[in-house]
C-alpha positions in Angstrom: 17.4 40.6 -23.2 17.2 38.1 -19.7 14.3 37.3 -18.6 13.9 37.8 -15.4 13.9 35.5 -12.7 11.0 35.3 -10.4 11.0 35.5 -6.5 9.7 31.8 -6.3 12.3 30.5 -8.3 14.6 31.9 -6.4 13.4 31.0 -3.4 13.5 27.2 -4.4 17.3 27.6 -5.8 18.1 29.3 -2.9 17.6 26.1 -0.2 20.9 25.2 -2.0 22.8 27.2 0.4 21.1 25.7 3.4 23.2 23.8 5.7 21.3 21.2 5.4 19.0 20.2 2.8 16.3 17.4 2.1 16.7 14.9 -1.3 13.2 16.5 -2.0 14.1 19.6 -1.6 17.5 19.5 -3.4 15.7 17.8 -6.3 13.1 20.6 -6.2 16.0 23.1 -6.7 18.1 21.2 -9.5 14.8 21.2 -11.8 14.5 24.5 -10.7 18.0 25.5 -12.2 17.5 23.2 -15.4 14.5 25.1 -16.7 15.8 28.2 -15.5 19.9 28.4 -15.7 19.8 32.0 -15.4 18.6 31.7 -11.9 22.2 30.3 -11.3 23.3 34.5 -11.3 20.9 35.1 -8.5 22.1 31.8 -6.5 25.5 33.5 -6.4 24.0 37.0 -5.3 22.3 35.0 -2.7 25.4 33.7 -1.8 27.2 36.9 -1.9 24.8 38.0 0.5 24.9 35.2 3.2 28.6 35.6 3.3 28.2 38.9 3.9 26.3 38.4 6.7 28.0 35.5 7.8 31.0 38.0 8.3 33.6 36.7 5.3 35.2 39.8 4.8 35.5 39.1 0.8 33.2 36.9 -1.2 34.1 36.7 -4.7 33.2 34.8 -7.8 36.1 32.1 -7.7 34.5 31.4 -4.0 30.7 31.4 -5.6 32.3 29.5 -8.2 33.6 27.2 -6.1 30.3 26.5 -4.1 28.6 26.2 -7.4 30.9 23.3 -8.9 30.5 21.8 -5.7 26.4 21.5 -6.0 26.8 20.8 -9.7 29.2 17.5 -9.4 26.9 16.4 -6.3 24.1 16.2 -9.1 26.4 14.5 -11.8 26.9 12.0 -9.1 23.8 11.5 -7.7 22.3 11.1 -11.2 25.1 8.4 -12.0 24.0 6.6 -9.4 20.4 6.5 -9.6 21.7 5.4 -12.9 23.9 2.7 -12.0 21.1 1.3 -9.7 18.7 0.7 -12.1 
């Protein structure tokens, strides 16, 4: 059985989509999505939505998908380089 994710987790995985979004913030959401990685199905429902509403005529999960590798590798590299900093 999957547990279900809660509104406020959500919420914080959510700001992903924003246009624009603050290192805090972003950080917020990535932790978010570590402890919970099932919240990454309601990020792409959320997405499905906004697209929607944003008028694309046909979201679908290669397109989520997409958006999703796209956060995911911004991650890997920020981590990386906080790494290669220290």
């Amino acid at each position: 059985m999957k547990p279900t994710p809660n509104l406020e987790g959500i919420a914080i995985v959510a700001t992903l989509l924003e246009e624009s979004t603050d290192a805090i913030t972003f950080n917020a959401a990535m932790l978010e999505l570590g402890a919970n990685p099932g919240l990454m199905e309601s990020l792409m429902a959320v997405q499905f939505v906004k697209d929607a509403i944003q008028g694309n005529p046909c979201p679908d999960k290669r397109y989520t998908a997409g958006i999703m590798q796209f956060i995911a590798e911004a991650e890997r590299k920020r981590i990386a380089d906080e790494k290669s900093d220290k």
